[in-house]
C-alpha positions as CSV (number, residue, x, y, z in Angstrom):
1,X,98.2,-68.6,-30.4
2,X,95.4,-66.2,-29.2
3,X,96.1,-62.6,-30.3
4,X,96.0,-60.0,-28.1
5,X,92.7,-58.0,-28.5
6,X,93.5,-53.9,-28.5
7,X,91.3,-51.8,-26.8
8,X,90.9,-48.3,-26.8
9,X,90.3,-46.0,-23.3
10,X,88.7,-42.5,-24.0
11,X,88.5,-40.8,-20.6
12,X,90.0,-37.1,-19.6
13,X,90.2,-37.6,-15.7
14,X,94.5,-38.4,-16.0
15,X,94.4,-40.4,-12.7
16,X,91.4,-42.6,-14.0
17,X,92.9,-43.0,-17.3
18,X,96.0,-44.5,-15.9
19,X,94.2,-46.9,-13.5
20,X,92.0,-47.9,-16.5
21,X,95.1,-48.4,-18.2
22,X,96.9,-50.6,-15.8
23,X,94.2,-53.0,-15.2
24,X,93.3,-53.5,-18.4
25,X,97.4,-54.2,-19.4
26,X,97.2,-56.7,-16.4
27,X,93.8,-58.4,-17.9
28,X,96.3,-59.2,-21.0
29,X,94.7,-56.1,-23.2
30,X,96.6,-54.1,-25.4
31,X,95.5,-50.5,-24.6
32,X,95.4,-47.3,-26.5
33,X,94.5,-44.3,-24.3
34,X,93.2,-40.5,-25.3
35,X,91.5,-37.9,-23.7
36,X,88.6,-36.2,-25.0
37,X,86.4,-37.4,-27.9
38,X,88.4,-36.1,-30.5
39,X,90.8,-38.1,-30.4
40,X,88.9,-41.2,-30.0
41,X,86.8,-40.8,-33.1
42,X,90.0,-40.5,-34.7
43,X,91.8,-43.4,-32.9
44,X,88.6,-45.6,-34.0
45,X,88.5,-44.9,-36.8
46,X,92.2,-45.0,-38.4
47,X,94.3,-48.0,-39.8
48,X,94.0,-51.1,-37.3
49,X,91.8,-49.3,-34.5
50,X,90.9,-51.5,-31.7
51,X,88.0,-52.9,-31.7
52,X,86.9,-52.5,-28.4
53,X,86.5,-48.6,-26.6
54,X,85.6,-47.7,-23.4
55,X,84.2,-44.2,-23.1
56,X,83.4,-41.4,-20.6
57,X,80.4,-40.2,-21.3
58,X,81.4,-36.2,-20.5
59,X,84.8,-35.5,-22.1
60,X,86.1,-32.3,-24.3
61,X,85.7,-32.1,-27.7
62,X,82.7,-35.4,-28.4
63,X,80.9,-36.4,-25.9
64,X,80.6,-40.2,-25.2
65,X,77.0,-40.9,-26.1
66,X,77.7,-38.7,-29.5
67,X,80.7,-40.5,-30.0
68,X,78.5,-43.8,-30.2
69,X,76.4,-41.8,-32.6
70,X,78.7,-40.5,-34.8
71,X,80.9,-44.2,-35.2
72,X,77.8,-46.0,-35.6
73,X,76.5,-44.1,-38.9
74,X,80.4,-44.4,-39.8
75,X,81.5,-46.5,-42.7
76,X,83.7,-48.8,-40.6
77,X,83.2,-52.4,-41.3
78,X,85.1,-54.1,-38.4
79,X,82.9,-55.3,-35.2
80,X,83.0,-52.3,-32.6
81,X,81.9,-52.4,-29.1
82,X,81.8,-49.6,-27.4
83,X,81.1,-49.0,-23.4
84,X,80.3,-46.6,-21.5
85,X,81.5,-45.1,-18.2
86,X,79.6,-42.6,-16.6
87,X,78.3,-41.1,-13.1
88,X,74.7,-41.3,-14.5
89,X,72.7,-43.8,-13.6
90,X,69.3,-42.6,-13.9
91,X,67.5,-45.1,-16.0
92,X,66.6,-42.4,-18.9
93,X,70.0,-41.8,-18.5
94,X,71.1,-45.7,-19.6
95,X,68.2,-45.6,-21.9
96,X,69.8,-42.5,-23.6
97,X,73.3,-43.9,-23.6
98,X,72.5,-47.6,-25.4
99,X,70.3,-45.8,-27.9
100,X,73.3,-44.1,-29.2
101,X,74.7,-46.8,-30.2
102,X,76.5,-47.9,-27.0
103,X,76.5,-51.9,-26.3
104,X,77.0,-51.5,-22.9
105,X,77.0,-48.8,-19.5
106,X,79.0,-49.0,-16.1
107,X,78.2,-46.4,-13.8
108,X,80.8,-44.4,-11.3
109,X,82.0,-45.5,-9.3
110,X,82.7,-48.9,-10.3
111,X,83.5,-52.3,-9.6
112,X,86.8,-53.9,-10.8
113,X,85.3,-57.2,-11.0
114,X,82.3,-56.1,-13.5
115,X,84.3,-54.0,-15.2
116,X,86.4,-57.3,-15.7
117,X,83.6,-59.4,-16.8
118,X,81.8,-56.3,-19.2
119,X,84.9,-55.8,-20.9
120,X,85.5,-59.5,-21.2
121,X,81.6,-60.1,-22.6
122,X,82.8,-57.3,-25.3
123,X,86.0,-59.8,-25.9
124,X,83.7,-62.9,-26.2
125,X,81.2,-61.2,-28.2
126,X,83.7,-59.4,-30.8
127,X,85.3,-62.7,-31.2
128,X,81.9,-64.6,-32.1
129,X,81.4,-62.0,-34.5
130,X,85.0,-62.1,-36.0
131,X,84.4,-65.7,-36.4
132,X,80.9,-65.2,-38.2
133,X,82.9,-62.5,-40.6
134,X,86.0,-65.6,-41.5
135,X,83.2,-68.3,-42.0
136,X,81.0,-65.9,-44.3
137,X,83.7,-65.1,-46.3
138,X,85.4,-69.0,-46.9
139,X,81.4,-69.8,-48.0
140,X,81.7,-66.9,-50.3
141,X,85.3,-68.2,-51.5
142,X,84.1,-72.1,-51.8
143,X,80.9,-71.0,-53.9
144,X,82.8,-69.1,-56.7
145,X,85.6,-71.9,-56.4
146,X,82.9,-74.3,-57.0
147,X,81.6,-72.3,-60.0
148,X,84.9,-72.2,-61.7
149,X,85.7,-75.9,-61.7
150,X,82.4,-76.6,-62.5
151,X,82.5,-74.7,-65.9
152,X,86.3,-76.3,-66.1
153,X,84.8,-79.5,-65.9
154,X,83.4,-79.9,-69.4
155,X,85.9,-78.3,-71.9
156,X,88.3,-80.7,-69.6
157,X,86.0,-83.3,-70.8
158,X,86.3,-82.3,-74.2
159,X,90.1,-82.3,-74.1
160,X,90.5,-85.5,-72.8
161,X,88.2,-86.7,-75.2
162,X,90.0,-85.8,-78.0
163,X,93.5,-86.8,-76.2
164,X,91.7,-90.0,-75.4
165,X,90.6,-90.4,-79.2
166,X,94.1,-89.3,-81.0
167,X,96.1,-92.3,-78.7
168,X,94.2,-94.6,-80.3
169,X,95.5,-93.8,-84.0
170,X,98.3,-95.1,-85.3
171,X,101.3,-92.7,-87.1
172,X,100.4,-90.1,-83.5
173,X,102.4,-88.8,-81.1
174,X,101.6,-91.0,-78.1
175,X,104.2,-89.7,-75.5
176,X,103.1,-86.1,-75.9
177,X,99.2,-87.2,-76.2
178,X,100.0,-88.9,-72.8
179,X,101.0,-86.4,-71.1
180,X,98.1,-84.2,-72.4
181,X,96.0,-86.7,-71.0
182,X,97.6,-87.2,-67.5
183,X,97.8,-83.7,-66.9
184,X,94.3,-83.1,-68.0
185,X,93.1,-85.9,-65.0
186,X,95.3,-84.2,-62.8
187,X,93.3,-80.9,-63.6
188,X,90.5,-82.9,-63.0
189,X,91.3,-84.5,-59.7
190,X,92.1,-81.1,-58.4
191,X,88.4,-79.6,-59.4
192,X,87.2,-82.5,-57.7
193,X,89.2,-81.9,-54.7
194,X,88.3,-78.6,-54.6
195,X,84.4,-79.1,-54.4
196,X,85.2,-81.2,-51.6
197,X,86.5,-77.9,-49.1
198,X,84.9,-77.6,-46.1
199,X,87.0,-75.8,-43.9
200,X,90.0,-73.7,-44.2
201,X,93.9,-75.2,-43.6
202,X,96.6,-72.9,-44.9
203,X,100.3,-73.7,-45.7
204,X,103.2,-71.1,-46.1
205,X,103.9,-70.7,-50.1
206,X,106.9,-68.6,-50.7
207,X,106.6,-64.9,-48.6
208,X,102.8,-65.9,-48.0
209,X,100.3,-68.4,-47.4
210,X,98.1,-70.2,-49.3
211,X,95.3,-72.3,-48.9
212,X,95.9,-76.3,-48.5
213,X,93.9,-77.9,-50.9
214,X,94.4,-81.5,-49.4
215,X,93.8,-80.9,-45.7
216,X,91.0,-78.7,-46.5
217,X,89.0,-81.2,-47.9
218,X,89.7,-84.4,-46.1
C-alpha cells in the first residue's frame, strides 16, 4: 500500500492557507500548515517532518528564500523539496529564489492544475530519491553480510574437517560428532544463501520484522 506523502504549507495569508490546505487534502496529501517562517523551520526540521514544503516567499519571522537557505546548510538527511509561492516573477527574481536552495517557483496568482502537477513532480522526484536511499543502504547491508560469511567460511571448514576426521575413528562419539557435522553444513548452506541476496523480502519475526533469507535470494 502507498503511503501517504506529508507535506508541509508555510504561507501567512489565512484564506490562502486554507485553500492550499483543502486542495492538497483532496490531491490525497497529508498537510501540515503554519504561518510565518518560524514555524516552518521548526516544522521541517523536527521528528518525522514532511518532506515536501511549500513556501511564501514574504512571511513574518523567515522569509521563504532564507528559509531555503537556512534548511539547505541544515544537518537534515531526509530528501527535501521545497517550493516556492510568490507574486514575483521577474526573472532575477526566480533566479534569486532557486539559488537559495528552492527546487522549484510558482508565481501568484496561480494555476490549480500546475500547482497539481509541481507538487506531484516533488512527489515523483522525492520518491526516486527515497528509493536510491533503500537500494544504497541493502548494497551496504549485502557487502558486510558477504564479508562475514566469507571469514565464517574457513574456520567452518576447519570444524567440519576435524568433525569429518573424528567419525572416522573408532571408540568416538558418532551421534554427537554428527550433529556437529550437520549443523556445521547447515551454517554453511546459510553463508551460501546469504551471498546469494539480491533484493530485499522481509517476514514478521516476533514484534518485528526480519529479513527472508530464502525469498531474498531465489
Amino acid at each position: 500500500m502507498t503511503s501517504i506523502m506529508k507535506i508541509l504549507v508555510a504561507e501567512d495569508g489565512r484564506t490562502a492557507r486554507s485553500m492550499l490546505e483543502a486542495v492538497l487534502t483532496k490531491w490525497g496529501y497529508e498537510v501540515t500548515t503554519v504561518c510565518d517562517g518560524t514555524q516552518a523551520l521548526g516544522a521541517l526540521q523536527g521528528a518525522d517532518a514532511p518532506n515536501l514544503a511549500v513556501l511564501d516567499w514574504e512571511m513574518p519571522g523567515i522569509s521563504g528564500p532564507d528559509l531555503c537557505r537556512k534548511l539547505r546548510e541544515g544537518a537534515r538527511q531526509d530528501p527535501l523539496y521545497l517550493i516556492l509561492l510568490t507574486g514575483r516573477n521577474k526573472p532575477d527574481d526566480i533566479a534569486h529564489g532557486l539559488e537559495s536552495g528552492a527546487d522549484d517557483y510558482i508565481a501568484k496568482p496561480y494555476n490549480i492544475t500546475e500547482l497539481k502537477a509541481r507538487v506531484d513532480a516533488g512527489r515523483r522526484l522525492l520518491t526516486l530519491q527515497n528509493q536510491m536511499r533503500e537500494r544504497e543502504k541493502l548494497q551496504g547491508v549485502l557487502e558486510m553480510a558477504g564479508a562475514v560469511c566469507h571469514e565464517l567460511n574457513q574456520p567452518l571448514q576447519i570444524v567440519l574437517g576435524y568433525a569429518e576426521m573424528l567419525l572416522e575413528e573408532e571408540d568416538n562419539n558418532s551421534d554427537t560428532l554428527t550433529t556437529i557435522k550437520k549443523e556445521i553444513d547447515r551454517i554453511g548452506e546459510l553463508t551460501r544463501r546469504i551471498m546469494k541476496i539480491t533484493r530485499y523480502q522481509a517476514k514478521p519475526y516476533l514484534e518485528s520484522r526480519i529479513i527472508d533469507i530464502d525469498q531474498s535470494s531465489d
